[in-house]
Z-matrix of the N, CA and C atoms (Angstrom, degrees):
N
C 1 1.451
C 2 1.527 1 108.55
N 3 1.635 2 114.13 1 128.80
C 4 1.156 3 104.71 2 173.70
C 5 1.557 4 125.47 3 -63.61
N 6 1.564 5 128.97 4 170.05
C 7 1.428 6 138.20 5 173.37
C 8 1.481 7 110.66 6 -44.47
N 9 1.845 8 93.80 7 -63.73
C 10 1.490 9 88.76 8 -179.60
C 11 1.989 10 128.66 9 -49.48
N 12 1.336 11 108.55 10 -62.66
C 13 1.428 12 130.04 11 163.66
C 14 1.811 13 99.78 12 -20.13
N 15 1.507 14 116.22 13 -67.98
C 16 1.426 15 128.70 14 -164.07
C 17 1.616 16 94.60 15 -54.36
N 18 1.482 17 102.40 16 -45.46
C 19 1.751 18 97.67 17 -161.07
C 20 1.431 19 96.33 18 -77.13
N 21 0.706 20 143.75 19 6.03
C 22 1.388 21 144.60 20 -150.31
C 23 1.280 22 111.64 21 -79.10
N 24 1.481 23 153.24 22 89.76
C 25 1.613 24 139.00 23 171.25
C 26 1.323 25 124.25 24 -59.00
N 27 1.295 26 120.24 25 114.67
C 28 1.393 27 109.43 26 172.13
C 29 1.389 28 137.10 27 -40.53
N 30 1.197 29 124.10 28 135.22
C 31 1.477 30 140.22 29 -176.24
C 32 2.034 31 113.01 30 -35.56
N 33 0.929 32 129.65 31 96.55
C 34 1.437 33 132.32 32 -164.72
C 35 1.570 34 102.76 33 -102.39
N 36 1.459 35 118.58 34 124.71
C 37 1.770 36 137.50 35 -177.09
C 38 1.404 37 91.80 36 -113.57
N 39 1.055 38 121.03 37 130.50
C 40 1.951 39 148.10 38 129.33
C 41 1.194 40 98.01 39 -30.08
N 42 1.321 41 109.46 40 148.11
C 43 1.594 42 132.12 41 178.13
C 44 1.545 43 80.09 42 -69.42
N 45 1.221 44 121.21 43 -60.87
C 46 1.721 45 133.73 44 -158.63
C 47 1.552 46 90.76 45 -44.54
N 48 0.881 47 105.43 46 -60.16
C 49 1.645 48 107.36 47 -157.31
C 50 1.487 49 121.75 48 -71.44
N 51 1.471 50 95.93 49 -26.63
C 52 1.597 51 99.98 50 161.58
C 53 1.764 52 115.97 51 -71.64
N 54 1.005 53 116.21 52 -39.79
C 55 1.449 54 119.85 53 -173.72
C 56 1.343 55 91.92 54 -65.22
N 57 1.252 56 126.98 55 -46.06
C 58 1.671 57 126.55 56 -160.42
C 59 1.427 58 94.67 57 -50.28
N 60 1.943 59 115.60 58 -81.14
C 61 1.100 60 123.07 59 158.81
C 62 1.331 61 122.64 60 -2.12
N 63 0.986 62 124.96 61 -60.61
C 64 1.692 63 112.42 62 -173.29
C 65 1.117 64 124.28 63 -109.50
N 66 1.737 65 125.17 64 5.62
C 67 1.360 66 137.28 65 133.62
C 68 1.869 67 97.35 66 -38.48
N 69 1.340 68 98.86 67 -58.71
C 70 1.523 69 99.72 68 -164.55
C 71 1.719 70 125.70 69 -65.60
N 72 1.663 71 114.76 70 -19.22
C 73 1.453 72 127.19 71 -176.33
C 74 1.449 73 93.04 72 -98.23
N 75 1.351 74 150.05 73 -6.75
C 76 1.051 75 143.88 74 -148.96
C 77 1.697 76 114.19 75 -159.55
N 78 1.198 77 150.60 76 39.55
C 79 1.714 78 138.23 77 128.32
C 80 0.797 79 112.58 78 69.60
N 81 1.701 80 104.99 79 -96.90
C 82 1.354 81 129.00 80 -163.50
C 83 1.509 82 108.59 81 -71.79
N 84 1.550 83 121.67 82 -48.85
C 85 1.727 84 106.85 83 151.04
C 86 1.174 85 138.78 84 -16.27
N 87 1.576 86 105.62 85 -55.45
C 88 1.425 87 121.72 86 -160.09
C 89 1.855 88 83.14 87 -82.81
N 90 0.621 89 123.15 88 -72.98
C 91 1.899 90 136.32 89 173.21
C 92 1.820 91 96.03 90 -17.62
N 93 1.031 92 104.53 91 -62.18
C 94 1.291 93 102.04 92 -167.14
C 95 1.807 94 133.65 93 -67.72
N 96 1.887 95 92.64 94 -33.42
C 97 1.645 96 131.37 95 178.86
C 98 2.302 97 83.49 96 -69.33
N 99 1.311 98 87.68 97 -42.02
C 100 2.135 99 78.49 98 -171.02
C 101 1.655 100 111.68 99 -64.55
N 102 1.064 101 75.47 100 -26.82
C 103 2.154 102 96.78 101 -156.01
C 104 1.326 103 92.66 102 -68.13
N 105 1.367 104 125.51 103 -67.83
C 106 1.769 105 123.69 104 166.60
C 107 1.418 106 117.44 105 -55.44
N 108 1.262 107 122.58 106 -24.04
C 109 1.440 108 107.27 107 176.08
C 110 1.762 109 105.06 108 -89.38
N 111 1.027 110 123.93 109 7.68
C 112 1.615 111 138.41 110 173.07
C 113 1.330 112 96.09 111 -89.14
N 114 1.428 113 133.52 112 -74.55
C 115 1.589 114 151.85 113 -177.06
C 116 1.622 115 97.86 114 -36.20
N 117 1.670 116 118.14 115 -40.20
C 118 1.541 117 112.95 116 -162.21
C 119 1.794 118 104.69 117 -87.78
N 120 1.277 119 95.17 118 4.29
C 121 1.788 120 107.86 119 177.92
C 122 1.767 121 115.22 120 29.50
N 123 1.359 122 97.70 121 68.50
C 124 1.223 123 113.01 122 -165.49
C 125 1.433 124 114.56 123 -126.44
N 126 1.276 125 145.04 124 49.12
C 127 1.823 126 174.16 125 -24.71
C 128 2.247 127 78.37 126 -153.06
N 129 1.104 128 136.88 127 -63.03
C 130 1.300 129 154.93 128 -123.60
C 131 2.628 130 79.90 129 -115.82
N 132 0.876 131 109.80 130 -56.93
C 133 1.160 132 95.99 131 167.47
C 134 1.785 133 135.50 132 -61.24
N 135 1.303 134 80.60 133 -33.58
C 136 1.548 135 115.59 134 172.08
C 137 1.582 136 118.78 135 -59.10
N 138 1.608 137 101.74 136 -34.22
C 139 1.419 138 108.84 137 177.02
C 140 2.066 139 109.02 138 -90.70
N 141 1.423 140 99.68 139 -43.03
C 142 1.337 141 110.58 140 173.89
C 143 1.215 142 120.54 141 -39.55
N 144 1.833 143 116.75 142 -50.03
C 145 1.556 144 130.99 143 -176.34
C 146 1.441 145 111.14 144 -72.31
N 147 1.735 146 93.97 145 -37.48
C 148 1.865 147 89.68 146 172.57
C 149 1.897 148 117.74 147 -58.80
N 150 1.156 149 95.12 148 -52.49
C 151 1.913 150 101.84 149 -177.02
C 152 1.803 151 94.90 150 -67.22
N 153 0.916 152 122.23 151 -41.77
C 154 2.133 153 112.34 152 158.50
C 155 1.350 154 107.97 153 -24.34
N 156 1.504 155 111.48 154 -76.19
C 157 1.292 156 124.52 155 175.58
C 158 1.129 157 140.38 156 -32.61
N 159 1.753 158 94.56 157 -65.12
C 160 1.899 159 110.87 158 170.09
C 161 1.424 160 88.93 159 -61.71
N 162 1.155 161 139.37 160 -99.24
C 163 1.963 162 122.60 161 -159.30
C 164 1.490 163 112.52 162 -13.05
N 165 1.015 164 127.85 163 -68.28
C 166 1.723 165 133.37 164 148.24
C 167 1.414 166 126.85 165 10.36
N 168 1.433 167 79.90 166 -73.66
C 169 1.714 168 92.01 167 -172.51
C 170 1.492 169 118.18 168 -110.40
N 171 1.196 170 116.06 169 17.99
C 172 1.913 171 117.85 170 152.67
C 173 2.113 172 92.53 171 147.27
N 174 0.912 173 103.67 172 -6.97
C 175 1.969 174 100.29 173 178.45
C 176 1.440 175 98.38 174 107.63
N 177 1.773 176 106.21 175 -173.63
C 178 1.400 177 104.76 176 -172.57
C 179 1.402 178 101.64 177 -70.09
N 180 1.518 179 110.39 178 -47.58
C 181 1.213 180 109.51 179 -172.79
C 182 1.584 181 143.40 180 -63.52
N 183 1.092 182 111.51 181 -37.05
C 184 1.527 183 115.67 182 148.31
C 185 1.459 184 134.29 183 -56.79
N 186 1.431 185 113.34 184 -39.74
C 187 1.760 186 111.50 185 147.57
C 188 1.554 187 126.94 186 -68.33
N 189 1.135 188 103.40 187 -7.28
C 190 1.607 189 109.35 188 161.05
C 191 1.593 190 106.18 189 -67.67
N 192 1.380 191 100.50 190 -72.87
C 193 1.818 192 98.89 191 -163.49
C 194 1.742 193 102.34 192 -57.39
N 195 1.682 194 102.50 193 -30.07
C 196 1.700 195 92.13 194 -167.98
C 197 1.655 196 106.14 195 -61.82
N 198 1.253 197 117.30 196 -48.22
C 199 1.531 198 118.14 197 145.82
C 200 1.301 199 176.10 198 -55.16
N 201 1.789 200 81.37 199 -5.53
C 202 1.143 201 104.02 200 158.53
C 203 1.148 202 123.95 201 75.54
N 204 1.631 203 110.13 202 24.00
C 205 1.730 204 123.94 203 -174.55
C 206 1.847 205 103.28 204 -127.02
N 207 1.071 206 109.55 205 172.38
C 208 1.279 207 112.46 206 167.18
C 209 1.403 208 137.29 207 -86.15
N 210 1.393 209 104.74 208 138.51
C 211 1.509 210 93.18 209 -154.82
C 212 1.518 211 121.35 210 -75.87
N 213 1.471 212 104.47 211 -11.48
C 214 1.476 213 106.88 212 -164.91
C 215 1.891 214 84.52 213 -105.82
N 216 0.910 215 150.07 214 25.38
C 217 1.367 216 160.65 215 170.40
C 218 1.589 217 107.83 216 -128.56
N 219 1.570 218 130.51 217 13.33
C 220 1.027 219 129.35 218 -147.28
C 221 1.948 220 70.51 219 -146.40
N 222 0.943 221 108.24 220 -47.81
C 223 1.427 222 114.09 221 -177.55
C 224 1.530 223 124.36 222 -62.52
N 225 1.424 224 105.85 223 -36.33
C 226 1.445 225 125.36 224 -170.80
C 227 1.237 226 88.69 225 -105.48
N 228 1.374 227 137.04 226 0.74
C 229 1.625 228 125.08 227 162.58
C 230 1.989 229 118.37 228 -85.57
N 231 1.659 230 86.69 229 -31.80
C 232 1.145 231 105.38 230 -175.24
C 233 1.753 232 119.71 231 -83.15
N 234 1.149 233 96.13 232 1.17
C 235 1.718 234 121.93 233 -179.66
C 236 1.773 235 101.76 234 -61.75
N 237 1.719 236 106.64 235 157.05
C 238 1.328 237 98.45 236 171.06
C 239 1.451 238 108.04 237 -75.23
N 240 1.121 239 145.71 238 19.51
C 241 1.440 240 146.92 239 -178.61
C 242 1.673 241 107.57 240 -118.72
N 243 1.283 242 104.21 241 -14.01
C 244 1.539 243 108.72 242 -169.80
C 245 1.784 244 120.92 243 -68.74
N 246 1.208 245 111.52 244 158.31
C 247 1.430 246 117.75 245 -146.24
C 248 1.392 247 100.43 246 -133.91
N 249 1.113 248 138.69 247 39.23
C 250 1.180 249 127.70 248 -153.27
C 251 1.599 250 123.42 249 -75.53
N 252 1.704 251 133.11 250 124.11
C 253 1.338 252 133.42 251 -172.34
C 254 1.538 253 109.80 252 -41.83
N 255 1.380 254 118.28 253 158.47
C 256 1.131 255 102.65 254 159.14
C 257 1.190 256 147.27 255 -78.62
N 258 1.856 257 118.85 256 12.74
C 259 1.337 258 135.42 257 166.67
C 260 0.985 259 106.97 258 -95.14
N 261 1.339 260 136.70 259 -8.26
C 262 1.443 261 136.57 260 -162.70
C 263 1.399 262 97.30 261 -106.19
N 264 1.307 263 122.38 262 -39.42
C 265 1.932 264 119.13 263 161.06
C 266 1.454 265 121.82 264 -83.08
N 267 1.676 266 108.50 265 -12.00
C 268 1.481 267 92.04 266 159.60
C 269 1.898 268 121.27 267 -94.43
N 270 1.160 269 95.84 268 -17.72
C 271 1.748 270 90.14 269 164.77
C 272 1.922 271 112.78 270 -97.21
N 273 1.449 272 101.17 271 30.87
C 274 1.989 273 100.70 272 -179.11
C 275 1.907 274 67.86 273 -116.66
N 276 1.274 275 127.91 274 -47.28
C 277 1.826 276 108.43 275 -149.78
C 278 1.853 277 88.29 276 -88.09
N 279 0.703 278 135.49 277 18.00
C 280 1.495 279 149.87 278 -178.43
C 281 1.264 280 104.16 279 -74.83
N 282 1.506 281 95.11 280 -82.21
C 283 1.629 282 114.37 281 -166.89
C 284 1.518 283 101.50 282 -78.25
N 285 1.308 284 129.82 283 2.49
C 286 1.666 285 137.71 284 161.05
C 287 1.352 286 93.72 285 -82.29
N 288 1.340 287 154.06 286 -47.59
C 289 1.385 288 144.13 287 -146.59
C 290 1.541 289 104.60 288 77.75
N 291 1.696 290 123.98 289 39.32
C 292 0.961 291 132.49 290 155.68
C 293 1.011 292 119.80 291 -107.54
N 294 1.838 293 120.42 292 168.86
C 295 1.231 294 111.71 293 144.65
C 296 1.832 295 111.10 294 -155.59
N 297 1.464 296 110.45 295 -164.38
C 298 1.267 297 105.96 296 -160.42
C 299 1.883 298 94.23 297 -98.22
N 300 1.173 299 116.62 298 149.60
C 301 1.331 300 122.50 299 175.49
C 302 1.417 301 118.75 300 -129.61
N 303 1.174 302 134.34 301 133.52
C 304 1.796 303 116.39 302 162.50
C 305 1.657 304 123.15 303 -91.05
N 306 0.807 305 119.95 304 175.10
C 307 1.402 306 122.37 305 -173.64
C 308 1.862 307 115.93 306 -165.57
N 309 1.278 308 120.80 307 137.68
C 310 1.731 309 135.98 308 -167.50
C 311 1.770 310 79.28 309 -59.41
N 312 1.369 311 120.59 310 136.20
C 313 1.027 312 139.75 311 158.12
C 314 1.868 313 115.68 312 -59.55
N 315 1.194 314 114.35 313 118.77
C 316 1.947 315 108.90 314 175.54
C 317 1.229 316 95.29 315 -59.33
């Protein structure tokens, strides 16, 4: 084995970055990881899972234009303080290939 190869450290992933990743190979994951963090009615998690997402599915900024909102208003929506309308999260889970659903409470 060469020097270099030997010295070599293996390749190291973020918890973050793995989850991102497979929000991104997988939909119904990402659908499902939102859907319980919706159920845990938690306003500040709610914003966290969304910016999960947008990284996911192209960044803030590319789900901005795909949506047709602004990106730096897309940013301060996506904040832990953020409030976002409800047209403004149904055209952000849009351009994700999401959307919002209801369901009979257990």
């Amino acid at each position: 084995m060469s020097k270099a190869k030997a010295s070599r450290k293996p390749a190291v992933r973020s918890h973050e970055d793995s989850t991102v990743e497979s929000f991104r190979r997988d939909r119904k994951y990402a659908a499902a990881y939102l859907d319980q963090v919706l159920a845990d009615g938690d306003q500040q998690e709610l914003m966290l899972a969304l910016r999960r997402l947008s990284e996911a599915f192209g960044g803030v900024p590319g789900l901005a234009q795909q949506a047709g909102l602004n990106a730096t208003t897309l940013y301060r929506t996506l904040s832990g303080n953020g409030n976002p309308e409800l047209r403004t999260l149904r055209a952000l889970l849009d351009a994700m290939g999401l959307r919002l659903s209801i369901a009979p409470a257990s």
